[in-house]
C-alpha positions in Angstrom: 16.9 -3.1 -49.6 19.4 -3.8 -52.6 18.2 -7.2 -53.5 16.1 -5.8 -56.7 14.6 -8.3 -58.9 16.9 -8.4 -62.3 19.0 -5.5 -61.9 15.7 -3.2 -61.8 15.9 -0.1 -59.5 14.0 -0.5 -56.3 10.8 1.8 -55.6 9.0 1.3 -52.1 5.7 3.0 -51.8 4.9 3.8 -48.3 0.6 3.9 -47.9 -1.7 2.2 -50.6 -4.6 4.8 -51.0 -5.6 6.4 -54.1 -2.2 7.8 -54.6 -0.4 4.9 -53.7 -2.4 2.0 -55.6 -1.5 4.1 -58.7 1.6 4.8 -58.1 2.8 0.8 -57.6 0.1 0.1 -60.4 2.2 2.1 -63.0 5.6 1.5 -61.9 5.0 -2.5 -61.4 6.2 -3.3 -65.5 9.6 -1.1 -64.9 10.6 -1.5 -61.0 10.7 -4.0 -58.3 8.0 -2.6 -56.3 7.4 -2.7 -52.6 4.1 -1.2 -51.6 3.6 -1.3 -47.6 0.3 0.0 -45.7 -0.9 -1.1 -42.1 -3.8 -2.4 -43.6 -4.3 -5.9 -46.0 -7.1 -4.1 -48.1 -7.5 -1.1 -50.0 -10.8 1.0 -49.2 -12.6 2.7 -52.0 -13.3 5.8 -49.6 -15.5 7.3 -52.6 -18.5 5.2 -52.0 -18.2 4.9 -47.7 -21.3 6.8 -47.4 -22.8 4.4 -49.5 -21.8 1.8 -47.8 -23.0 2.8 -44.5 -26.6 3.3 -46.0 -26.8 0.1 -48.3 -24.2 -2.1 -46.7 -24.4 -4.4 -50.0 -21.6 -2.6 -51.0 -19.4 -3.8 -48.9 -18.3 -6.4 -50.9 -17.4 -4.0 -53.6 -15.5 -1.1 -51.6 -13.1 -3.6 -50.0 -9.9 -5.1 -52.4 -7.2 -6.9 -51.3 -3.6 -5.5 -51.8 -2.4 -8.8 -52.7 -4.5 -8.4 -55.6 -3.0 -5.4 -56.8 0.6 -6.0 -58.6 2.2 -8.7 -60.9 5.8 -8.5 -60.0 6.4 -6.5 -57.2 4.9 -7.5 -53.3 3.1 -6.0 -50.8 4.5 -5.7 -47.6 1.3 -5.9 -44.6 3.4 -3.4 -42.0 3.5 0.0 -40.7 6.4 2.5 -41.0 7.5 3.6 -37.6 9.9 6.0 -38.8 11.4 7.0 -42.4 14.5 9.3 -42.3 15.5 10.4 -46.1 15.2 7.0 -47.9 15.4 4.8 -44.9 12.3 3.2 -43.8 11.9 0.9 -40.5 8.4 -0.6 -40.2 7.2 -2.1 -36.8 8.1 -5.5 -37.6 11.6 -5.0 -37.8 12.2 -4.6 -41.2 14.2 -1.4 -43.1 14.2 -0.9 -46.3 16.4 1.9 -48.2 15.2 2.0 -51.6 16.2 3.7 -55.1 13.3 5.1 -54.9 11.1 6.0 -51.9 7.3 7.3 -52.6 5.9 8.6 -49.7 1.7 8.1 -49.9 0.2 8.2 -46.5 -2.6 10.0 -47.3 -4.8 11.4 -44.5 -6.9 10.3 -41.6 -10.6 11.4 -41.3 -13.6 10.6 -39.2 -15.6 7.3 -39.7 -17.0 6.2 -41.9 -15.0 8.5 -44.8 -12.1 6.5 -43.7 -11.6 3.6 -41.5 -8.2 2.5 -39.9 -9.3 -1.2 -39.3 -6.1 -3.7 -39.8 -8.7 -6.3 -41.9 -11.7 -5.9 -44.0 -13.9 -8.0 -41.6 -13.1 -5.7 -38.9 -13.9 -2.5 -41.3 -17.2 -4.2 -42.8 -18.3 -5.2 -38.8 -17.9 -1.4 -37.9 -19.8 -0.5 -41.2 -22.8 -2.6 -40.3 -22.7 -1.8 -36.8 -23.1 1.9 -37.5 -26.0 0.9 -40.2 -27.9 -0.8 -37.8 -27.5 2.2 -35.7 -28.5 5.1 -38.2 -31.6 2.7 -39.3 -32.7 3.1 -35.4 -32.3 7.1 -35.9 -35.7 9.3 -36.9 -33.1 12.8 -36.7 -29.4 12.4 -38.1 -27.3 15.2 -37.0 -24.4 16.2 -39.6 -21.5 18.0 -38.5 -19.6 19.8 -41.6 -21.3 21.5 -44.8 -18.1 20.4 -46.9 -18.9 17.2 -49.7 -18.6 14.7 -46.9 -21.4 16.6 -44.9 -23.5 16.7 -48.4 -22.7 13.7 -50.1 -23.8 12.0 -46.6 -26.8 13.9 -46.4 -28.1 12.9 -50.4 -27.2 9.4 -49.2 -29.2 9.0 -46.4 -32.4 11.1 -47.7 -32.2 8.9 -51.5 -32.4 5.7 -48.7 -34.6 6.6 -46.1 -36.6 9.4 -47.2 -38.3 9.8 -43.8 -35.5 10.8 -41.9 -34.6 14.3 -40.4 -31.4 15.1 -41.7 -29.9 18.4 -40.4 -26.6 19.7 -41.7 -24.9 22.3 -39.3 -21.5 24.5 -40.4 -19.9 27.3 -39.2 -19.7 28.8 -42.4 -21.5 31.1 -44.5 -22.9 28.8 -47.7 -22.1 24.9 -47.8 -19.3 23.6 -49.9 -16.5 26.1 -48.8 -13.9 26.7 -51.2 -12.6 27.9 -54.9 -15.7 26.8 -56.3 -18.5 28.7 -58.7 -21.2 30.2 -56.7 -23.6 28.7 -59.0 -22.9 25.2 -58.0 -23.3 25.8 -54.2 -27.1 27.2 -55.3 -27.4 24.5 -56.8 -26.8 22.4 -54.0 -29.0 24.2 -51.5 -31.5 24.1 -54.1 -31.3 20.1 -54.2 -31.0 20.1 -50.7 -33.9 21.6 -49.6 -36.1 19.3 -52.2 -35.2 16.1 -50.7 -36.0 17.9 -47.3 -32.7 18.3 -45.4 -32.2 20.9 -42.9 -29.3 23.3 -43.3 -28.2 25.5 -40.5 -25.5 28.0 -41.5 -23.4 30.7 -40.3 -23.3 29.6 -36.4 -20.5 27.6 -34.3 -21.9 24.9 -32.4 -21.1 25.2 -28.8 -19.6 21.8 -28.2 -19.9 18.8 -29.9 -22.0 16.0 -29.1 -21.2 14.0 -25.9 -22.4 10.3 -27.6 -20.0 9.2 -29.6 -20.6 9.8 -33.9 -22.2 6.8 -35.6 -23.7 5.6 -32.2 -27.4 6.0 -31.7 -28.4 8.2 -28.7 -30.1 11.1 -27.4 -28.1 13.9 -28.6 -29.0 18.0 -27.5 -26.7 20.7 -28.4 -26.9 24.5 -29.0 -24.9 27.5 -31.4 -23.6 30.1 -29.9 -26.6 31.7 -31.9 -29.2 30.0 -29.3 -30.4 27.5 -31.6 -31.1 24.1 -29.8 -30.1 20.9 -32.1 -31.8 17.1 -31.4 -30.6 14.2 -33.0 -30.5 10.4 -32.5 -27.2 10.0 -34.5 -24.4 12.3 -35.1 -21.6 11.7 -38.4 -18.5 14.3 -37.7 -17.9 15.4 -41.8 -15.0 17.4 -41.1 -11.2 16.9 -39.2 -9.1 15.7 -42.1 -5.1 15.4 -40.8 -2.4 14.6 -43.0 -0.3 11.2 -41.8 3.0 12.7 -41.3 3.6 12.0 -38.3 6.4 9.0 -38.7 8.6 11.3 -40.9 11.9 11.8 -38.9 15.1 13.9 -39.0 15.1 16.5 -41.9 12.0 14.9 -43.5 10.2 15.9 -40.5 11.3 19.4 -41.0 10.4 19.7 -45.0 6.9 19.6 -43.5 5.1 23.0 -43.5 3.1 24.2 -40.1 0.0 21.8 -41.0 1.7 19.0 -41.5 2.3 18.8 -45.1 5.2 18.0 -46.9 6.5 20.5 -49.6 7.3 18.8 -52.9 8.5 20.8 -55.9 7.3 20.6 -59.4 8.0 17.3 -59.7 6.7 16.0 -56.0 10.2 15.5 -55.3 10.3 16.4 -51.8 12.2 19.4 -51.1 16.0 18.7 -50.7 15.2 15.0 -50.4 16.8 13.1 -53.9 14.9 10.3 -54.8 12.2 10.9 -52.1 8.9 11.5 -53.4 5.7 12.7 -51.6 1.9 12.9 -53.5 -1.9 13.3 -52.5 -2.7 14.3 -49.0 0.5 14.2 -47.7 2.1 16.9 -50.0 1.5 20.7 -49.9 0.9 20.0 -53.6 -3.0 20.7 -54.3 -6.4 20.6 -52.6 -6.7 17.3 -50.9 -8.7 14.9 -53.1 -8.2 11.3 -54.7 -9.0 12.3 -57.9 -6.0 14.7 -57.2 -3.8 11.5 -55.5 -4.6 9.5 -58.4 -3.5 12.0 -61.5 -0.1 12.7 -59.2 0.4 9.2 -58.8 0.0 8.4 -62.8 2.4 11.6 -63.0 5.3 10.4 -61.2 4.8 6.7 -62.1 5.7 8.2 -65.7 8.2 10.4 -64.6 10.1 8.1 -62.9 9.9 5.3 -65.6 11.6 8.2 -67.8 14.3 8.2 -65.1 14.7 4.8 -65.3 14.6 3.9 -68.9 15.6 7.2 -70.2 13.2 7.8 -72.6 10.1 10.5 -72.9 10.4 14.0 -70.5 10.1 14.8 -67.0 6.0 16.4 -66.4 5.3 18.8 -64.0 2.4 19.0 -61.9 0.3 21.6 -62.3 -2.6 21.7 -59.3 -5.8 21.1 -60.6 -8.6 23.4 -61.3 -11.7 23.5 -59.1 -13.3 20.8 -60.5 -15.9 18.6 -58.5 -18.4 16.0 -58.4 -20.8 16.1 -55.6 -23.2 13.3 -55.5 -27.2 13.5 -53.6 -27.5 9.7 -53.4 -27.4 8.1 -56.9 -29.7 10.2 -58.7 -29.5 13.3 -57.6 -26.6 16.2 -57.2 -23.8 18.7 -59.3 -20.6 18.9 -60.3 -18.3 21.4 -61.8 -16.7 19.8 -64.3 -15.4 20.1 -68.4 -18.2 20.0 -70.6 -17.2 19.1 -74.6 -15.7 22.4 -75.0 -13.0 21.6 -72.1 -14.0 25.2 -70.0 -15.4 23.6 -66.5 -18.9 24.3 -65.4 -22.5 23.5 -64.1 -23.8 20.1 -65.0 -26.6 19.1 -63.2 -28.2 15.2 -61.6 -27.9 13.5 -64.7 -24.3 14.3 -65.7 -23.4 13.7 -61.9 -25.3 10.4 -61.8 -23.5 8.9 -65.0 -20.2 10.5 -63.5 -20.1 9.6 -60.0 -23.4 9.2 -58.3 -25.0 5.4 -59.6 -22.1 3.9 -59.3 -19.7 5.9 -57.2 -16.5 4.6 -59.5 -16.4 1.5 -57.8 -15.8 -0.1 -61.8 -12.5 2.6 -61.8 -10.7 1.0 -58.7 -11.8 -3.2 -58.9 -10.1 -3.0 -62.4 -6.9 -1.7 -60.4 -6.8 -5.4 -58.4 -7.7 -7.7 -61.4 -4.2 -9.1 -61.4 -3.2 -12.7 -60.6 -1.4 -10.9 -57.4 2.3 -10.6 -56.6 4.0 -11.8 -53.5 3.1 -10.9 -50.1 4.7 -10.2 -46.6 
């Protein structure tokens, strides 16, 4: 790929999630930008659960990538293998850019994240599984992480009659760096919309019916309790999508399947090959974490390419979080006025996060008149 678009350096961008919208978003003015991903829409992952429970929403979660930049294109293809900066997609095609982004993100269980090639594939699924969890007295989740919770507020705030258990292996819901006070919090919140929250145990297996499909579902903890359910959601198994990486890319990745990027998400000893979000040993996996790498090296590399301002470095991000009970409900850990993170409660997380789930953030990304398309 040498054919740029008046003597500006090429940039391809390989996955358009929350990393990789941004990315192509902020480099579109500066670069002739490619941005390729297997699928022709963008899915605003934040608000899935909300989608499953009020499937109004569909019309607002999906946005098309053709939408998305000015002057560069999007390319509807899947890379097969990327060695360095050379990238061959399934259709044929290589490209071998000046710059090569690498934004793949993760894969997780449905309905977090959906791999359908079309949105009317992805919003069929959707409203298959809500007509499914609307047939469900007892909703079995699988993971006290913010999937497992966020699910939970979600499906309590829309049908306050059904049983919602959570189930986790581990000790207090919401593991990780975060301030005890928060997870009390939670638990507190939990228990007043009624959900169920069984700690501490390992389930024996997992269910035989298949998540998001109604059925009679019996398992048991290696504790002895016995579980019922007529739905199950699995809220846990994220995997970075590394997998196409190839020759000494492949072997920059780290035992779990991340790549390592240095300071600058440069992937080590790879010039001009760039890595960020999920992909990248860089942070905790988040898109709020994606997103502020992808507006870091957008800017870094426009200083590469014009010369002007000073490389950043990415710093990973403190513990901050906003965990949503349905859209009134919840609480986050975030910067209050003072800029020192901590407790804020429903309200706070509502305005935040909760009512509206950021859904204004991302459909502002895709209000261009749309660049070319492959």
């Amino acid at each position: 790929m040498t054919d740029n678009t008046g003597g500006r350096p090429s940039v391809v961008i390989v996955g358009g999630g929350y990393g990789g919208v941004n990315a192509a978003k902020g480099l579109d003015d500066v670069a002739d930008v490619t941005l390729v991903d297997a699928s022709e829409i963008f899915v605003h992952n934040v608000a899935a659960w909300r989608a499953l429970v009020e499937p109004v929403w569909l019309d607002q979660i999906f946005m098309p990538y053709d939408r998305l930049l000015t002057h560069g294109r999007f390319l509807h293809d899947r890379a097969v293998t990327v060695d360095g900066r050379r990238v061959t997609l399934a259709s044929g095609k290589e490209l071998e850019p000046d710059y090569l982004i690498l934004a793949t993100g993760s894969s997780y269980p449905f309905p977090a994240k959906t791999d359908a090639p079309d949105a009317e594939t992805a919003k069929a699924r959707f409203r298959g599984a809500h007509e499914e969890l609307l047939r469900a007295g007892r909703v079995l989740l699988v993971g006290a992480g913010p999937t497992g919770l966020e699910l939970a507020g979600e499906i309590k705030a829309f049908f306050p009659d059904k049983h919602v258990t959570i189930v986790d292996i581990a000790s207090d819901v919401l593991p990780g760096p975060f301030d005890q006070s928060l997870r009390d919090d939670l638990r507190r919140q939990l228990d007043e919309i009624g959900v169920e929250v069984k700690l501490g145990s390992r389930l024996r297996e997992l269910p035989d019916t298949a998540p998001a499909t109604f059925g009679e579902i019996t398992i048991a903890t290696e504790d002895g309790d016995k579980l019922t359910a007529d739905i199950w959601f699995r809220c846990f198994g994220l995997t970075p999508e590394s997998g196409y990486l190839t020759g000494s890319l492949a072997e920059t990745r780290d035992e779990r399947g991340y790549l390592r990027v240095d300071g600058h998400l440069q992937v080590i000893g790879h010039d001009r090959v760039y890595a960020l979000g999920d992909i990248t040993d860089a942070d905790r996996n988040t898109a709020g974490g994606a997103t502020y790498q992808a507006q870091l090296l957008a800017a870094n590399l426009r200083t590469l390419i014009t010369g002007e301002g000073e490389l950043g470095t990415w710093q990973p991000l403190p513990p901050i979080i906003v965990v949503p009970l349905g859209p009134e409900k919840g609480a986050s850990w975030i910067p209050g006025e003072d800029g020192v993170a901590k407790l804020a409660g429903p309200d706070v997380t509502a305005a935040v996060k909760g009512s509206a789930m950021l859904v204004g953030n991302y459909s502002a990304l895709f209000d261009g008149p749309g660049g070319t398309q492959s």
